[in-house]
C-alpha positions as CSV (number, residue, x, y, z in Angstrom):
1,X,-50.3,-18.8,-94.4
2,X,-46.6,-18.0,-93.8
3,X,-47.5,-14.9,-92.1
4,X,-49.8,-16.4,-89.7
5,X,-47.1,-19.5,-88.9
6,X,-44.7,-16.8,-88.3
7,X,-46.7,-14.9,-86.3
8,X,-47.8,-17.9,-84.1
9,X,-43.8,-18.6,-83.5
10,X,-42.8,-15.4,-82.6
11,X,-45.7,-15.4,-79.9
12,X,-44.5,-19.0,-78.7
13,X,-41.2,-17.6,-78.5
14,X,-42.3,-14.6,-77.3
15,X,-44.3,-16.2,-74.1
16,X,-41.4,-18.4,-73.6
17,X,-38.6,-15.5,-73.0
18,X,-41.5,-13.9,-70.8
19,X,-41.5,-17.1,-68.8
20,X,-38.0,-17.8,-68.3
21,X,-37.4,-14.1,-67.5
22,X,-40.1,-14.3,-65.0
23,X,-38.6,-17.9,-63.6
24,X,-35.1,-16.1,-63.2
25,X,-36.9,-13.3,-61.3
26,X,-38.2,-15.8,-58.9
27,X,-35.1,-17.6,-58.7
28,X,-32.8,-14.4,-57.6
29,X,-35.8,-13.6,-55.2
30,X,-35.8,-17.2,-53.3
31,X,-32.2,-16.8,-53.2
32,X,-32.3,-12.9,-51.3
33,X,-34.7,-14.8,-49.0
34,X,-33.0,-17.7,-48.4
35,X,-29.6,-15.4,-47.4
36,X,-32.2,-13.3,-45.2
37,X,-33.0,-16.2,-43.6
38,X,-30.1,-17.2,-43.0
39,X,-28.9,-13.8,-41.4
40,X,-31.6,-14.2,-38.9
41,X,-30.9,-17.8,-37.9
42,X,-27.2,-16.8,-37.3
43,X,-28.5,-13.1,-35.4
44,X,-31.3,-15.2,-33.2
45,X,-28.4,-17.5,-32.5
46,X,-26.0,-15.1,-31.1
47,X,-28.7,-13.4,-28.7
48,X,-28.3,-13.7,-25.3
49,X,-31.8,-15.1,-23.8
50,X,-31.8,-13.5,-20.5
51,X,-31.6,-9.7,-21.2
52,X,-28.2,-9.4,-19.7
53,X,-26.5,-8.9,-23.4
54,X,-24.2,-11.9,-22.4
55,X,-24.5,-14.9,-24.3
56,X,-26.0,-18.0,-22.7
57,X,-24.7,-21.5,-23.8
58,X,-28.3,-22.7,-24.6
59,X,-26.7,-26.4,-25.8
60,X,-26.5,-27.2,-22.0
């Protein structure tokens, strides 16, 4: 009987380090996208509009 209440902990515990690995994987992931995205808003906003490589004031 110990063995097997043992055993079921370990594979609780088990399944939970898995999860929480796997959450802190997502996490880091979200956060590389969210600075990607970022990185493109800021490039997209320092584009000129009309091919001439100048920037336009596009708030006028």
């Amino acid at each position: 009987m110990e063995d097997v209440l043992a055993s079921s902990l370990t594979n609780r515990s088990n399944k939970q380090i898995r999860t929480e690995i796997s959450m802190a994987v997502m996490k880091n992931q979200m956060d590389q996208q969210e600075a990607q995205a970022a990185a493109l808003v800021k490039m997209i906003q320092n584009t000129s509009l009309d091919g001439t490589g100048r920037l336009v004031n596009r708030t006028a």
